[in-house]
C-alpha positions in Angstrom: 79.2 79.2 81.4 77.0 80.1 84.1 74.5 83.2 83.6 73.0 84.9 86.5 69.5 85.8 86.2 69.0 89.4 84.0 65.3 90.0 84.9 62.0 88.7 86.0 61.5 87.8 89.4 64.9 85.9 90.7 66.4 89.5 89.3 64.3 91.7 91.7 64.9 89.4 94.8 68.9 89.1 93.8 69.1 93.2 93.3 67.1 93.6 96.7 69.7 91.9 98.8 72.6 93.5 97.1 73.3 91.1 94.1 72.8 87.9 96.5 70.8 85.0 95.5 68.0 82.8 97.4 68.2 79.2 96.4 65.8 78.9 94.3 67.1 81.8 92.2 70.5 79.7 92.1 68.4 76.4 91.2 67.3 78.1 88.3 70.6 79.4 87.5 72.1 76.3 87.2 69.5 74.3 85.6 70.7 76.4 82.4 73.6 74.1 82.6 72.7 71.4 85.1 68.6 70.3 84.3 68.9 67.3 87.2 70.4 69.8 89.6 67.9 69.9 92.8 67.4 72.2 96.2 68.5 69.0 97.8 71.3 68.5 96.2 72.8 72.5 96.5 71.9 72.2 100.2 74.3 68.7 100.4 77.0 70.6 98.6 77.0 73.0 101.3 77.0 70.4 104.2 79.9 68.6 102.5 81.7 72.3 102.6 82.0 72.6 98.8 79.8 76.2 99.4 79.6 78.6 102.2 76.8 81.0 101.8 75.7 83.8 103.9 72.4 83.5 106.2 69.8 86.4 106.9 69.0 86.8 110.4 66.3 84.1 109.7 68.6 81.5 109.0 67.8 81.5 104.8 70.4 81.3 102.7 71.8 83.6 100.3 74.4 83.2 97.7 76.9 85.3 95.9 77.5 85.2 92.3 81.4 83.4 93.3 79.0 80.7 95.4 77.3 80.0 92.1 80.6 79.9 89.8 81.6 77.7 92.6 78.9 75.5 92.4 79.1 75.2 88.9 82.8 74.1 89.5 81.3 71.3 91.4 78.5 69.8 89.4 80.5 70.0 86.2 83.8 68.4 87.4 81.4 65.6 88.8 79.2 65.7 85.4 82.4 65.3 83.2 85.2 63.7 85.5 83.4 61.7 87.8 85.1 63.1 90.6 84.0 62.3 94.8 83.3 65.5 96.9 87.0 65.1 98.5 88.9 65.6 95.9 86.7 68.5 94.0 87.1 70.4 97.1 90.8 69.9 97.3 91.2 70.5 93.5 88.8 74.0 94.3 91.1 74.7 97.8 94.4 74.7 95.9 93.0 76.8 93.1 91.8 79.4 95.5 95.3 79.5 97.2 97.0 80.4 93.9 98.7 76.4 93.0 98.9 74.6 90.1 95.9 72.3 90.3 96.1 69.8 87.3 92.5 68.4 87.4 93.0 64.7 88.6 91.4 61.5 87.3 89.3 58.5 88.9 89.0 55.3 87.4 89.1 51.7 88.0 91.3 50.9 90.6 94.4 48.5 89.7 97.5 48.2 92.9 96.7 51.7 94.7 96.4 54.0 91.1 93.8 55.0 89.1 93.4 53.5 85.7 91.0 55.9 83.3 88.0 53.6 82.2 88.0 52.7 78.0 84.9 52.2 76.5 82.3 52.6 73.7 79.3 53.1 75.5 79.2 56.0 78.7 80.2 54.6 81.7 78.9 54.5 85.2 81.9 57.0 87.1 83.5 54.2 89.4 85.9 54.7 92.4 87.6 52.4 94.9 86.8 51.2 98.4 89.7 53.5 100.0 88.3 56.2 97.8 85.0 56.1 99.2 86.3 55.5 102.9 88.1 58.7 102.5 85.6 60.6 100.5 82.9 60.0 103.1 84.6 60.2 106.2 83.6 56.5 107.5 85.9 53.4 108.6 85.1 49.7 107.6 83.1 48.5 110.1 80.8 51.5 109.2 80.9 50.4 105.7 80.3 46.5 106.1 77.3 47.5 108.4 75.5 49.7 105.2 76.6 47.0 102.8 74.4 44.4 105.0 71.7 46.9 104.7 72.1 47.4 101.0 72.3 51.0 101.4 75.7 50.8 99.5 76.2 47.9 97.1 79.7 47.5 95.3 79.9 46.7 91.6 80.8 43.4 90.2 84.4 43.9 90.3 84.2 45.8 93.8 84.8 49.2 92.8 81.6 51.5 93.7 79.4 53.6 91.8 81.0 57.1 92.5 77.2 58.2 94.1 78.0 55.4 96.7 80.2 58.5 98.1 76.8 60.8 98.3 74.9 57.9 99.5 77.4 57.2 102.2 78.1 60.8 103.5 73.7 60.9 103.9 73.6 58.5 106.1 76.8 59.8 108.1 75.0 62.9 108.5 71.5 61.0 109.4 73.3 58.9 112.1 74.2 62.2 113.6 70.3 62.3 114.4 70.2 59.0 116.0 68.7 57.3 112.7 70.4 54.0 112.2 71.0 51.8 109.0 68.6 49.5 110.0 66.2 52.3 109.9 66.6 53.3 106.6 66.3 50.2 104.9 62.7 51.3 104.2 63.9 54.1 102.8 66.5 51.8 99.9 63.1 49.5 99.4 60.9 52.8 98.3 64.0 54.0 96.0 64.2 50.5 94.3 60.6 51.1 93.8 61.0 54.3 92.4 63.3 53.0 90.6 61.6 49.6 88.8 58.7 52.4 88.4 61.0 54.6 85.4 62.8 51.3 84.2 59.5 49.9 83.1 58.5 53.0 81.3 62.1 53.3 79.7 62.4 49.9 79.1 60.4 49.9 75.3 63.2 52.6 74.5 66.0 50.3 75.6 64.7 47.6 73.7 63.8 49.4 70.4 66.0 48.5 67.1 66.5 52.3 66.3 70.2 53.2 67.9 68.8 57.0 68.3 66.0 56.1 70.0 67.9 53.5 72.7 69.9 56.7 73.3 67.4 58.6 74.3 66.5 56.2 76.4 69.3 57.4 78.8 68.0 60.4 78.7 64.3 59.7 79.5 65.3 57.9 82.7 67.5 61.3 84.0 64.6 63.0 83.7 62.3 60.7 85.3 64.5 60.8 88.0 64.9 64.1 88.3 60.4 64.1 88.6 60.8 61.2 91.1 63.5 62.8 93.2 61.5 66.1 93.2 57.9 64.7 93.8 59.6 62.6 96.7 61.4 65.2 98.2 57.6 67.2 97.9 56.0 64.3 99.6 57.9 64.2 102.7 57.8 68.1 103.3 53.7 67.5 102.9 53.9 64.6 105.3 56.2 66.5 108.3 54.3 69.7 107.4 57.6 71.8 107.0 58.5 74.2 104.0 62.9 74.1 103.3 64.2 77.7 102.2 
């Protein structure tokens, strides 16, 4: 259950604007709940429409307590049902309006239904190609393109990584800025960087005899991610000299 802030500084700046919240006072919020939660990743919830929340004159935004509840709603029906943006919002709309909104499933796709996945070990949340055509608001052609590019890569049995969606509604929203695929295939080769970068200091974990300590591995590499994504996102603000509310 989310907990809004009961003191300290995020308290004062909440109380000051009449019980609303800047984002960082919501980042903290939900990292009670949500640890990898980022800036980044609120302000893509609130392009994708999942959150509306109010602007000062100056254009910052500032969130209600129902925008955090809201949020929460997202992150945790993505955390624990591996659902695309498209049909949390749907599943959120028909709540709102008063239906009966069982919570729906994805899994691996098998003649147009989706099949829950069975198996030991966690598994990677996996959707279909319709899925993430409809989730991301693309056609084929657009797909094929980014698949050339590598920016979206299906899984061996052609279902997709349910991030694929995130990854595909990005560069939607980039190409609205005249940035093209091709351009942002320096962008994939840094992340793979990134990326080889925490595997190699996880990889000892993976391969260690102790069962408990493989696990953690897993764990490890979220928050490695979570530094990499952050110091990345830090970087670039340095480099174009511009501070994000």
């Amino acid at each position: 259950m989310l907990r809004t802030p009961r003191g300290g500084a995020g308290h004062g700046t909440a109380a000051a604007d009449g019980g609303l919240m800047s984002i960082g006072t919501v980042l903290n919020v939900l990292r009670d709940e949500f640890p990898e939660v980022t800036i980044s990743k609120i302000r893509f919830l609130e392009a994708e429409g999942l959150v509306e929340p109010q602007r000062t004159p100056s254009g910052y935004r500032k969130f209600s307590a129902g925008d955090v509840e809201r949020l929460g709603h997202v992150l945790r029906m993505q955390r624990d049902h591996y659902l695309p943006l498209k049909v949390i919002r749907e599943h959120l709309d028909a709540m709102e309006r008063g239906e009966a909104a069982p919570l729906p499933t994805v899994g691996r796709q098998r003649d147009g239904e989706a099949v829950p996945e069975v198996s030991e070990a966690p598994t990677v949340a996996r959707i279909g190609r319709s899925e993430l055509l409809a989730a991301s608001g693309i056609d084929e052609r657009d797909l094929e393109e980014w698949e050339s590019y590598g920016l979206v890569v299906p899984l061996d049995d052609g279902v997709y990584d349910a991030e694929a969606a995130t990854v595909a509604a990005l560069v939607a929203e980039l190409g609205r800025f005249g940035i093209e695929p091709r351009h942002l295939r320096v962008m994939k080769a840094a992340a793979d960087r990134e990326a080889g970068l925490v595997d190699q200091v996880v990889a000892p974990l993976k391969r260690h005899r102790n069962p408990q300590t493989r696990a953690h591995a897993q764990a490890r590499t979220k928050e490695l991610a979570d530094l990499t994504v952050r110091l990345h996102a830090a970087l670039v603000q340095t480099a174009l000299g511009v501070r994000l509310p």
